[in-house]
VEXKOLLUM-82359 format. One record per atom (N, C-alpha, C): x, y, z. Coordinates in pm, whole numbers, plus 50000, padded with zeros to 5 digits. Atoms other than C-alpha are relative to their C-alpha. Example, Ala and Ser with C-alpha at 12.3 -4.5 7.8 and 13.67 -1.06 7.14 Angstrom:
// VEXKOLLUM-82359
500894988150000;512304955050780;500905012050000;499184988149994;513674989450714;499235010950073;
END
This chain:
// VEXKOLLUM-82359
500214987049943;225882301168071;499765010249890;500494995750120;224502311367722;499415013750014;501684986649988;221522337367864;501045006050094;500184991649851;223402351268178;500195016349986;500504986450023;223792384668019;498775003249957;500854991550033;220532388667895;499054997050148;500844997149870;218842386868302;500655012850043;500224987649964;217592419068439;500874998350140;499084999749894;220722416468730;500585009749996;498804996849986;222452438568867;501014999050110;498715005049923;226052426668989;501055012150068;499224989149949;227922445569262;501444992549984;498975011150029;231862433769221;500384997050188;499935000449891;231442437769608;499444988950052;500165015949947;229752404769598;497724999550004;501145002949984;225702411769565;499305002849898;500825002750058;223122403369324;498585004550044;501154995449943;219872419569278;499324994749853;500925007650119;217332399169025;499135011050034;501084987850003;215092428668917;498494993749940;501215007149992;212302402868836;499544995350106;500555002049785;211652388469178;500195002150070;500044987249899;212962416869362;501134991350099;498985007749898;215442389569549;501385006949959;498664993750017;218692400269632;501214987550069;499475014549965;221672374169689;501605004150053;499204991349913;224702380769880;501134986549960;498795006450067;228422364169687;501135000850069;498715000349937;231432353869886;501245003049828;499164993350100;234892366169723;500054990149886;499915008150126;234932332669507;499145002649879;500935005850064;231862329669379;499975014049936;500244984750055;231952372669310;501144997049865;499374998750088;234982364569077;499384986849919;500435008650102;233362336168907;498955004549928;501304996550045;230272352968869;500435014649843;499444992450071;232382381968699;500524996649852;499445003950115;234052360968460;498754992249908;501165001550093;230512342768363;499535009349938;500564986650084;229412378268262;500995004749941;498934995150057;232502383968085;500064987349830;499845016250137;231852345867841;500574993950032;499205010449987;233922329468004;499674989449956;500395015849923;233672292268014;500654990250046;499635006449884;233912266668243;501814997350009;498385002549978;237592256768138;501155014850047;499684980849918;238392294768174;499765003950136;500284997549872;237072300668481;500554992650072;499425009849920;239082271568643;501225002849958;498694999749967;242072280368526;500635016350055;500334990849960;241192312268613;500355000350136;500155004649869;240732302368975;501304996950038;498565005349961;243782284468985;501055010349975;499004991049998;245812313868877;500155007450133;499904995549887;244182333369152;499964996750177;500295006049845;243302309969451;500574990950015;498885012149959;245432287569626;498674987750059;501165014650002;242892254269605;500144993649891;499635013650065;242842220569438;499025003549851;500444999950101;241972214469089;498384996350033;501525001749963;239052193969187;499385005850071;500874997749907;237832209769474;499425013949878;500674991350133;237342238069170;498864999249894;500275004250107;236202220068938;498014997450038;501115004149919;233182207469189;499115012550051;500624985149928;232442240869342;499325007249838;500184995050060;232182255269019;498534991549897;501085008150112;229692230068859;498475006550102;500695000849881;227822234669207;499135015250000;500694981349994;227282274269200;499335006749879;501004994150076;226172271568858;498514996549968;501675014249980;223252244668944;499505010750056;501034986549896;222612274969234;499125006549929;500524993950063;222362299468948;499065000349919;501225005750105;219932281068737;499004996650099;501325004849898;218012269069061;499045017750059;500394984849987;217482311169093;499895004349908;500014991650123;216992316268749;500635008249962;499504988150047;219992337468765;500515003349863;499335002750131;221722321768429;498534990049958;
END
C-alpha cells in the first residue's frame, strides 16, 4: 500500500471515496472506513489487524481474509 497517498482521493471518515481521476465515487462500510484510514496513515497489514482486533469484536482470520480481500478491491479500482 506503498502509492495510496500519492492518488488524487478524497476520503470522507464518514465512509466515501471520491477518485478525482475517473470521477467514481465509492461508498465504505464502518470497517473498511477504519481500515482505509489506517492505510493512509502507513499502516501495515500486521497493524491494521491488530488494529481491528483491538476495535472489533471478530476472529483473527475472518480479519486477516477480509483485509487481504478489500485491498485486491483497492487495486482492482486503482485506488492504492
Amino acid at each position: 500500500m506503498d502509492n495510496i497517498n500519492n492518488k488524487e482521493i478524497t476520503f470522507s471518515e464518514k465512509g466515501f471515496l471520491f477518485d478525482h481521476n475517473s470521477g467514481l465515487t465509492f461508498t465504505l462500510n464502518k470497517t473498511a472506513s477504519f481500515i482505509y484510514s489506517l492505510l493512509k496513515q502507513g499502516k501495515n497489514k500486521e497493524e491494521i489487524v491488530k488494529e481491528i482486533l483491538d476495535n472489533f469484536d471478530i476472529d483473527v482470520i475472518v480479519v486477516k481474509r477480509d483485509l487481504e480481500d478489500f485491498i485486491l478491491q483497492l487495486k482492482e479500482f486503482e485506488l492504492c
